[in-house]
C-alpha positions in Angstrom: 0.0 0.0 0.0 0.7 3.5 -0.5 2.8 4.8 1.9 1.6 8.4 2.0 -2.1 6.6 1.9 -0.8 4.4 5.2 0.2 7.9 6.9 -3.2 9.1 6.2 -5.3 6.2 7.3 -2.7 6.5 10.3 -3.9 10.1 10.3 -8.0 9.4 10.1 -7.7 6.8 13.1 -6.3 9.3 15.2 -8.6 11.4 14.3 -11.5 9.4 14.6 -10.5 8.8 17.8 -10.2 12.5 18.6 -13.7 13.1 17.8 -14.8 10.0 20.4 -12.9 11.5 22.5 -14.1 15.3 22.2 -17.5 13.7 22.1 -17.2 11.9 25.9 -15.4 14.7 27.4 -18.5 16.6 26.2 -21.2 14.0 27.7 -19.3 13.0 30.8 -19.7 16.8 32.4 -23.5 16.7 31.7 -23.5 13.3 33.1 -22.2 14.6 36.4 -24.6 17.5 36.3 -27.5 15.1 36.3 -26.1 13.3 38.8 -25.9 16.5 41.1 -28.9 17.5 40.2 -30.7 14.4 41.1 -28.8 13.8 44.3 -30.1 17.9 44.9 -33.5 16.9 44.6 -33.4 13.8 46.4 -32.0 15.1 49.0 -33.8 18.1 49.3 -37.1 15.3 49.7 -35.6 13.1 52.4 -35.0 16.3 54.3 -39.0 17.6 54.1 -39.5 15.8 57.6 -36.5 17.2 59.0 -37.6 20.7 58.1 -41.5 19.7 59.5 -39.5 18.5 62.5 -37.9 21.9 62.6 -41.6 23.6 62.5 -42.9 21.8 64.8 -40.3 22.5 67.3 -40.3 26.1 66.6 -44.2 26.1 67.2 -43.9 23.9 70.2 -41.6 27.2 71.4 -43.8 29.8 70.9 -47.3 27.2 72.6 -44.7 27.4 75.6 -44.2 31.5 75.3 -47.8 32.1 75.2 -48.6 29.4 78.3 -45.9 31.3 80.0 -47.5 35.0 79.0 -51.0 33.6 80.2 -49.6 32.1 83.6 -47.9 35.7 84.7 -51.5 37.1 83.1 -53.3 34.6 85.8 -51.1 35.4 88.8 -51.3 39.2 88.3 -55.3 39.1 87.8 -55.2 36.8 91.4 -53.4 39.5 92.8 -55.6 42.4 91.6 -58.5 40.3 93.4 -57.1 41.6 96.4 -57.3 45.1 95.7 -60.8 45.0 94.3 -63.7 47.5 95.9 -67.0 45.5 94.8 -68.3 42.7 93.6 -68.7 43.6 90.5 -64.7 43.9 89.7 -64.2 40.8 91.5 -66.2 39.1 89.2 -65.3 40.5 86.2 -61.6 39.2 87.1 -62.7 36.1 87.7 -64.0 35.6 85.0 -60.7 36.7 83.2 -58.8 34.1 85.1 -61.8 31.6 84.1 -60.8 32.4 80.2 -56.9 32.6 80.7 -57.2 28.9 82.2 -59.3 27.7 79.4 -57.0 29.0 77.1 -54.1 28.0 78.7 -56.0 24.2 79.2 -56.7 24.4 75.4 -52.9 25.1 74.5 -51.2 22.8 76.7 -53.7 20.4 74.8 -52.3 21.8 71.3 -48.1 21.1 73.0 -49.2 17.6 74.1 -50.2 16.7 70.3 -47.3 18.8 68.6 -45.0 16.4 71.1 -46.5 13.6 69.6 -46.0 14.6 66.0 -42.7 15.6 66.7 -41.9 12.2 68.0 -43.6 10.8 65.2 -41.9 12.6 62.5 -38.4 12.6 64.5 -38.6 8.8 63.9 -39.1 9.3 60.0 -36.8 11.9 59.7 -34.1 9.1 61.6 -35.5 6.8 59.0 -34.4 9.3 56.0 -31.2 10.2 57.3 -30.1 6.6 57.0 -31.8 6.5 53.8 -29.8 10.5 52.0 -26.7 8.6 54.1 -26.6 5.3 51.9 -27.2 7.2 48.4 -25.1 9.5 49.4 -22.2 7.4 49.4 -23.5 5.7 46.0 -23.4 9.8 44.7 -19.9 10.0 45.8 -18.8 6.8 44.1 -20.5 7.2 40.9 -18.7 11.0 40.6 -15.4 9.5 41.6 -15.7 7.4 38.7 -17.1 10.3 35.8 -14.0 12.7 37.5 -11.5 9.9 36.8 -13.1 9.0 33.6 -12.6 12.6 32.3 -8.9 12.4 33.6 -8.4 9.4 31.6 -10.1 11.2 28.9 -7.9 14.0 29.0 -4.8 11.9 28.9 -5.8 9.9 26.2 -6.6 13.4 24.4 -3.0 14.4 24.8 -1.8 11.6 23.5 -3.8 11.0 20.4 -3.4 14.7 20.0 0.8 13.6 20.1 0.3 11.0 18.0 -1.3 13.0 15.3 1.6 15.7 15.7 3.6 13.8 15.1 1.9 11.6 11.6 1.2 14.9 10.2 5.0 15.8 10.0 5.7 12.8 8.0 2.9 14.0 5.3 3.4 15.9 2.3 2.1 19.5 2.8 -0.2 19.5 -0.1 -1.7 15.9 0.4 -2.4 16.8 4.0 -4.5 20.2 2.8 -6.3 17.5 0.6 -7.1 15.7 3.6 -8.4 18.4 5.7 -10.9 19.4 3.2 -12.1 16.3 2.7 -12.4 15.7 6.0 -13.7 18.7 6.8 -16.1 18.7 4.4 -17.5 15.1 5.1 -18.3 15.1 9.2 -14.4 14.3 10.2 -13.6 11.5 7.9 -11.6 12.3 4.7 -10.5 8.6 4.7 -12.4 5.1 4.1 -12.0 1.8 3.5 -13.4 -0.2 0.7 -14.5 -4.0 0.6 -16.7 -5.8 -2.0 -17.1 -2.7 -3.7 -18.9 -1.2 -0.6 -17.4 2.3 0.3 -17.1 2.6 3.9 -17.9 5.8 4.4 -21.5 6.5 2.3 -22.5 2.8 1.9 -22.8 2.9 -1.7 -21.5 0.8 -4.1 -18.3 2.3 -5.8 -17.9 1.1 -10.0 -15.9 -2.2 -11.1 -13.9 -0.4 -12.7 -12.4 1.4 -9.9 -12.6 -0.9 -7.3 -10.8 -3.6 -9.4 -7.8 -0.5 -9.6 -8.3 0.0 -5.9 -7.2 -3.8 -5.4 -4.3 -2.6 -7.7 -3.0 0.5 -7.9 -0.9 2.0 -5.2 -2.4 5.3 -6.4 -4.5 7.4 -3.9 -8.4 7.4 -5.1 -11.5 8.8 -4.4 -15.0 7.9 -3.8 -17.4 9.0 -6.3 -19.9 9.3 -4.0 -18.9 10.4 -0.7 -15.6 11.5 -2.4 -13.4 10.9 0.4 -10.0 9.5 -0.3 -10.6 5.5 -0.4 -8.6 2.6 0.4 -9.2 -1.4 -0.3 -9.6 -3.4 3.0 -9.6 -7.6 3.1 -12.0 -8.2 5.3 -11.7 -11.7 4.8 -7.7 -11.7 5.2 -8.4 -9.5 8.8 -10.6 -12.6 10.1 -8.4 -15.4 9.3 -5.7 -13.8 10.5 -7.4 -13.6 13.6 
């Protein structure tokens, strides 16, 4: 074969593989910005009862404040009962101690069943905790893995990237221009293989004619089709050599 077509087919593989590459370390980054968006929102849900927990408590607070505030209300209406003139005053207090206890009854009711769903939801929120804890670790992992995937990706970059430095030296100026515009022109491959008059590239039948030459001449040739630079592969040879 050709050995200016060997550089070039050289060339195409690395590439090809250039392009896969480029491609992954495209994906990879959006695949770890799923995955931090989905741990996010999981995370935010299996910390809703922690935040109810949180309300409870806080309201549970303020029930206490407001027994409180209505306790020093009660003992300073007692003590006004002492300083009363008629019966009419000392009734009329009475009567607001009489309301202050039934509203203080009725609260302390309201603490006693906020306690109860606090203990309640403090189990779940126990339950979810071990829960965020387990995926959380399975989050960790599963990043791990896409950060030292694009690290491998990048290496490999660098030394396809090298390799292809290094090929395109060994290539006639002009031949190489030829390459990049047909590369360029045709998605990122300027060079195809050929076998049982199938081009590789378009997946169209190339004429007898030429692909009868192809098996022979040492020429380069192009696909009529696709017109990228063409080459004739043994498929057959490949496999038995295998």
């Amino acid at each position: 074969m050709n050995e200016d077509l060997l550089l070039l087919i050289e060339l195409q593989e690395c590439d090809s593989k250039l392009v896969a590459l480029l491609a992954s370390k495209k994906i990879l980054p959006e695949k770890i910005d799923k995955l931090d968006k989905d741990f996010g929102t999981f995370k935010e849900s299996m910390e809703q009862n922690k935040k109810k927990h949180e309300e409870l408590k806080c309201a549970h607070t303020e029930k206490e404040k407001e027994i409180k505030k209505i306790n020093e209300n009660i003992v300073k209406a007692k003590g006004r009962l002492l300083e009363v003139k008629n019966n009419k005053e000392y009734q009329a207090i009475l009567k607001e101690i009489e309301v202050a206890e039934a509203l203080c009854s009725e609260i302390e009711t309201q603490v006693i069943s906020l306690l109860d769903e606090m203990d309640n939801i403090f189990v779940l929120a126990k339950k979810d905790d071990d829960i965020l804890s387990q995926r959380k670790q399975k989050y960790e992992e599963e990043r791990k893995i896409l950060e030292a995937d694009i690290n491998s990706l990048d290496m490999d970059f660098s030394k396809w990237e090298q390799k292809r430095n290094e090929i395109k030296i060994k290539i006639n100026g002009s031949l190489l221009e030829k390459y990049e515009k047909i590369k360029n022109r045709n998605g990122g491959t300027g060079v195809v293989s050929v076998w049982k008059a199938v081009c590789n590239g378009c997946h169209m039948n190339i004429p007898p004619q030429l692909y009868n030459e192809l098996q022979k001449t040492s020429d380069l040739l192009i696909c009529p089709n696709c017109n990228r630079i063409i080459y004739y592969q043994n498929k057959n040879k490949e496999k038995a050599a295998v």
